[in-house]
N, C-alpha and C positions, 0 to 999 in steps of 0.2 A: 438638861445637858445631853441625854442621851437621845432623844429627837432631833436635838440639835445635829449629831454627827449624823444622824440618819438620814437628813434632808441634805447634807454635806456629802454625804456617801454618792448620795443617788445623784445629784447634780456633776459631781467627777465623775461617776461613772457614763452617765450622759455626754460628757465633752470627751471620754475616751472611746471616742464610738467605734476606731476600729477593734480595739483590744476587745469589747463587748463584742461586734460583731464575730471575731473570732471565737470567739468562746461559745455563742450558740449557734454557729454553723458548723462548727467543725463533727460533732457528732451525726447529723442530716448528709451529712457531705459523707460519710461513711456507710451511715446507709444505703446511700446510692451508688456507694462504692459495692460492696458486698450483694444489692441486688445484683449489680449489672455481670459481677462474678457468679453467681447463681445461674443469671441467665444464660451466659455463655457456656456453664459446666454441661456436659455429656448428658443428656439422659436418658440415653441408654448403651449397653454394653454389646460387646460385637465377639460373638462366640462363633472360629470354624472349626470345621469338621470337615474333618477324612476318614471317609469310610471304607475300610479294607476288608469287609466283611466277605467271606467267599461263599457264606449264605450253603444252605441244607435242606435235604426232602425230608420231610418230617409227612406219615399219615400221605403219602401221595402228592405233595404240596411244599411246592419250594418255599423256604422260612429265609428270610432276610433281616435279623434284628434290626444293623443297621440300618434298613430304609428307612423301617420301621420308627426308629427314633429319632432318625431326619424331620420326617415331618410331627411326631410329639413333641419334640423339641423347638420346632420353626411355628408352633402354636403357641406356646409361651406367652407370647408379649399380647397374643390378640383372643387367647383365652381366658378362661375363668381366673386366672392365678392374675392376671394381668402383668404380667414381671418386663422391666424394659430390656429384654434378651435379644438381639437381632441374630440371628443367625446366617452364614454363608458356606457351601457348602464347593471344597475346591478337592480337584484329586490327586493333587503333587502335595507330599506333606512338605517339602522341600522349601516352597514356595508360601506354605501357609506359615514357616518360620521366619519367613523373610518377612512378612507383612507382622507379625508379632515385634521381632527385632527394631522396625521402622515405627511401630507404636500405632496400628493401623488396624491393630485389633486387641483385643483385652486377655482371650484364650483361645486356646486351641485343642479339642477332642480328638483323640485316633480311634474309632473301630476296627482293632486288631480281626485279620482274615479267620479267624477262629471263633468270631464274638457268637453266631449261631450256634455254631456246635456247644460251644462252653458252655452258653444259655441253656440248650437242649438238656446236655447231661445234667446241669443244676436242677431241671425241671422234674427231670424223670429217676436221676440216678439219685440228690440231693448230693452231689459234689462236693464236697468240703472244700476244692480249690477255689472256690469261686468265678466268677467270670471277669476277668482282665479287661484293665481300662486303665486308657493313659491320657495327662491331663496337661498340656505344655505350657510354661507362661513364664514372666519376669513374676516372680515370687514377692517383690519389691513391692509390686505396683497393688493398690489401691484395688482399682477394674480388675486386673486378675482374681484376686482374693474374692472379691465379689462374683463375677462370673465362674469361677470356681466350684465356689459353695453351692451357687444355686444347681450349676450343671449336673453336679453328684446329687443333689436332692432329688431333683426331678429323675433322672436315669435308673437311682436308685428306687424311687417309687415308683417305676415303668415295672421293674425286672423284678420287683417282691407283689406286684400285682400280678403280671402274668406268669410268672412262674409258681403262683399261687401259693407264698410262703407270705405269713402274717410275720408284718412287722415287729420286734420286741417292746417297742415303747408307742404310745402313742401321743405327742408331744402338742398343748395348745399352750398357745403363746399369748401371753395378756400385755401389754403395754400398762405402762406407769402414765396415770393422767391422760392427758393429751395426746401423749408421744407417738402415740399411733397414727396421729393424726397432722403431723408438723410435716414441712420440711426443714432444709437446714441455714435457710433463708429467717425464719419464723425461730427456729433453735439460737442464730448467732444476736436478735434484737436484743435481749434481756439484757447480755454485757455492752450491746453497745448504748442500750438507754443509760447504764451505768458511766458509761465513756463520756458522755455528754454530762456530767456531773463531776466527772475527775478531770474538764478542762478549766474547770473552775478553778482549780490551782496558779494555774497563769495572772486571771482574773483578778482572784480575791487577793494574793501577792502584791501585784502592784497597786491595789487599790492600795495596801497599805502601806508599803512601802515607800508610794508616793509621797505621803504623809513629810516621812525621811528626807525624800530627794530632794522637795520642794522647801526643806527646814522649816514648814509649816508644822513639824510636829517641836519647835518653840515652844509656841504660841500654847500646847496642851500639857506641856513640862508646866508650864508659870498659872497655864490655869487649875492646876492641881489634878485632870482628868485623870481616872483612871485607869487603867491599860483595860481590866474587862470592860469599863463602860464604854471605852473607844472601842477594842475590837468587837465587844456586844453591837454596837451600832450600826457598825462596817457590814458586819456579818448579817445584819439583817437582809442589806440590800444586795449582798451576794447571795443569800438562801433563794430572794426572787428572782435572782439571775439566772442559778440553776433549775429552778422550776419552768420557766420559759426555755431554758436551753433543752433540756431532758422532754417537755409538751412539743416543740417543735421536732423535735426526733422521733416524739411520736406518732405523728401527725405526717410527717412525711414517709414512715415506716408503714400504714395506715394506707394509704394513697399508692404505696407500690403492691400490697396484697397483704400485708401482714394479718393477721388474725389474733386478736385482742382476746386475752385468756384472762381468768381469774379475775380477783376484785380491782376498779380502779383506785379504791378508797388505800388499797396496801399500795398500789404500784403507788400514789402521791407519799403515803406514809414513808415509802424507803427512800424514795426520792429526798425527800425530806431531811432525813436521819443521815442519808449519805453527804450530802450537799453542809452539811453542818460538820462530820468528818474531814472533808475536805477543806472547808475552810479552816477547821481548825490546827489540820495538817501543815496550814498554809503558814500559820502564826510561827511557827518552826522554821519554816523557809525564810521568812521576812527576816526572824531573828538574826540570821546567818548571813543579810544581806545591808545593803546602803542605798543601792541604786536599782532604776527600774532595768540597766544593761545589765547588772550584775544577778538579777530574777529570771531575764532571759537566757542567760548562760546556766547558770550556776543550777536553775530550775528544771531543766532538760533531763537531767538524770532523776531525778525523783518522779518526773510524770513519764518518763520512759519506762521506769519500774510500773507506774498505777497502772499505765496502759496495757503494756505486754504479758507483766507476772500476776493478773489481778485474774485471769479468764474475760476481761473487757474485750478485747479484740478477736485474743482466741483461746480456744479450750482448757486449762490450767488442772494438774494434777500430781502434783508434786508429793513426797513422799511426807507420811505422817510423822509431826517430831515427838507428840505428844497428844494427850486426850484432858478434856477435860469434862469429866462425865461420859455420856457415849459421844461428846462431839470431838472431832477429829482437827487437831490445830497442824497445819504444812509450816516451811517456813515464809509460803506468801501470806499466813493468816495474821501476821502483824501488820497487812495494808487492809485499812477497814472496806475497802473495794472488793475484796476478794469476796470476802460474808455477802455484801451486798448484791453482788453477782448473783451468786449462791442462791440467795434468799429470793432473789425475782424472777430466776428459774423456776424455781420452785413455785410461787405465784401466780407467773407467765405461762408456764410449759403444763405444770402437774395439776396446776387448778389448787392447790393447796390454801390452806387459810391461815390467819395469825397464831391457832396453836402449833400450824409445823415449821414456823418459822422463827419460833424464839429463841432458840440458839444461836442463830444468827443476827439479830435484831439484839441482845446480850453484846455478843461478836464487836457488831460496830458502834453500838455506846461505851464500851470498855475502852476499846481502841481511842474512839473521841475523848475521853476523860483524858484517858494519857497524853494524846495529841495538846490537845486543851490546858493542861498543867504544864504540861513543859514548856510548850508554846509561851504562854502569857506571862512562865519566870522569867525565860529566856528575852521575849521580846521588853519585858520590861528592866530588865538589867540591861539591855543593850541600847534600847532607843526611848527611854522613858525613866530612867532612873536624873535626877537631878542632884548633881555634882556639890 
């Protein structure tokens, strides 16, 4: 009986070949959405400078910080640090506000006419005022903050080297796994390989649904089936739907530059584990429906949730409601997507193995059970109970 629906499965889902093809292109189709955004982003930042420096004889010898840091600064991108800093150097500050306002550069540096002298006496006298510097930008934006930051690092380690005062801290900075090594292209795949397994929702839905719409689900009231051995059946051939939809996401992620981290053996295992989630999310949605117009309506809200509130699309971090042990449950941790995410970041990105991801892997067969119980009461009180 339950081969039976299985070969039943796979043959309806064959004749719905655009629903199927829907379901494994739309994840590929995002990847190529998100490279082509990647491609297009900035990369690099556009810092000017006005330099009012009135410059000093120091020892016989005219001292100009600012020129000085005109061109340490205008090395940035093409030295050792490698940082994508572009620098332009204008002498109306007036004018380098205008191009900030019109969005035409990221920040803006003043070398106040005093920036010499202050430096001197910091040098010589050890100044407690320090030397003044002013930093212009939309506060708002992104690029600012970023150009920013770097500005005063670098400025700041000009002015504590030559004025020959030791830094207080000495700061090295370790990345987690990989992350040193990603960009943000390679950082957004993990959710979207999980996206590709939460369109399975649509999928698995009307596979079953169908069943309803067509009153071929008769025919399995009189045959005595019973609801897990029906949706067991169903469910198998949506598990290999999502495995092709989630491999093809791969493979096209792969092909634009992606960089393939950690074990493949865990990325099919989650794949796996999530795609079973999903479907069994699905049994809930059917229960609640008759028709396959009524799946496309009524199903919009639920995968707008897995989508957007899961971190599948984008970066999710919502405020903690509760802990269970040291894991941290939000309230998007009752969509079993969220974990999965979670867990092939960590995978994908950090190199991690199945011991750091068993909280997660917990996560989303909890979720599944629930999904799974409730599912198969509901769907069998509603479409499977015999009058």
């Amino acid at each position: 009986m339950f081969w039976s629906v299985v070969k039943k499965s796979y043959r309806e889902q064959i004749r719905s070949y655009w629903i199927l093809l829907l379901t494994v292109s739309m994840a590929p189709f995002f990847v190529a959405i998100y490279y082509m955004i990647e491609d297009s982003m900035q990369e690099s930042y556009q810092l000017l400078i006005v330099n009012q420096d009135q410059g000093v004889i120091y020892d016989d010898t005219e001292l100009n910080l600012g020129d000085e840091l005109i061109v340490f600064l205008s090395g940035a991108e093409s030295g050792s640090l490698g940082l994508p800093l572009r620098t332009k150097v204008l002498d109306d500050r007036s004018e380098a506000i205008l191009r900030l306002e019109d969005g035409k550069a990221d920040a803006l540096v003043v070398f106040p006419d005093s920036f010499s002298r202050d430096f001197l006496d910091l040098r010589t006298e050890r100044s407690p005022a320090g030397v003044p510097l002013e930093i212009v930008g939309d506060l708002t934006r992104v690029g600012y903050m970023v150009t920013a930051i770097w500005t005063d690092e670098l400025i700041t380690d000009y002015v504590h080297e030559n004025a020959e005062i030791p830094r207080p801290l000495r700061v090295t900075e370790t990345s987690l796994g990989q992350s040193g090594k990603i960009d943000n292209f390679d950082y957004y795949m993990p959710g979207i390989m999980i996206l590709a397994v939460i369109m399975l929702m649509f999928s698995a839905t009307i596979a079953i649904i169908t069943e309803v719409d067509q009153k071929t689900i008769l025919r399995l009231k009189i045959s005595k089936l019973g609801a897990v051995s029906f949706l067991s059946g169903m469910g198998l051939v949506q598990i290999l739907v999502g495995l092709v939809s989630i491999l093809l996401t791969l493979v096209m992620a792969l092909s634009l530059g992606f960089d393939m981290r950690g074990s493949f053996w865990l990325f099919l295992l989650l794949a796996v584990l999530t795609s079973v989630s999903i479907i069994a999310f699905s049994l809930l949605l059917a229960a609640f429906t008759r028709s396959v117009n009524e799946v496309l309506i009524v199903g919009n809200f639920p995968l707008f949730l897995f989508m957007f509130f899961t971190g599948a699309a984008f970066p999710m971090n919502p405020k903690t409601l509760f802990h269970v042990g040291d894991y941290a449950f939000g309230w998007n941790g009752f969509m079993s997507a969220t974990h999965a995410v979670d867990a092939l970041r960590k995978v994908m990105v950090m190199n991690k193995g199945i011991g750091d991801i068993v909280p997660e892997i917990l996560a989303i067969i909890l979720c599944t059970i629930v999904y799974f119980i409730l599912g198969v009461w509901a769907f069998q009180r509603r479409h499977l109970s015999v009058d």
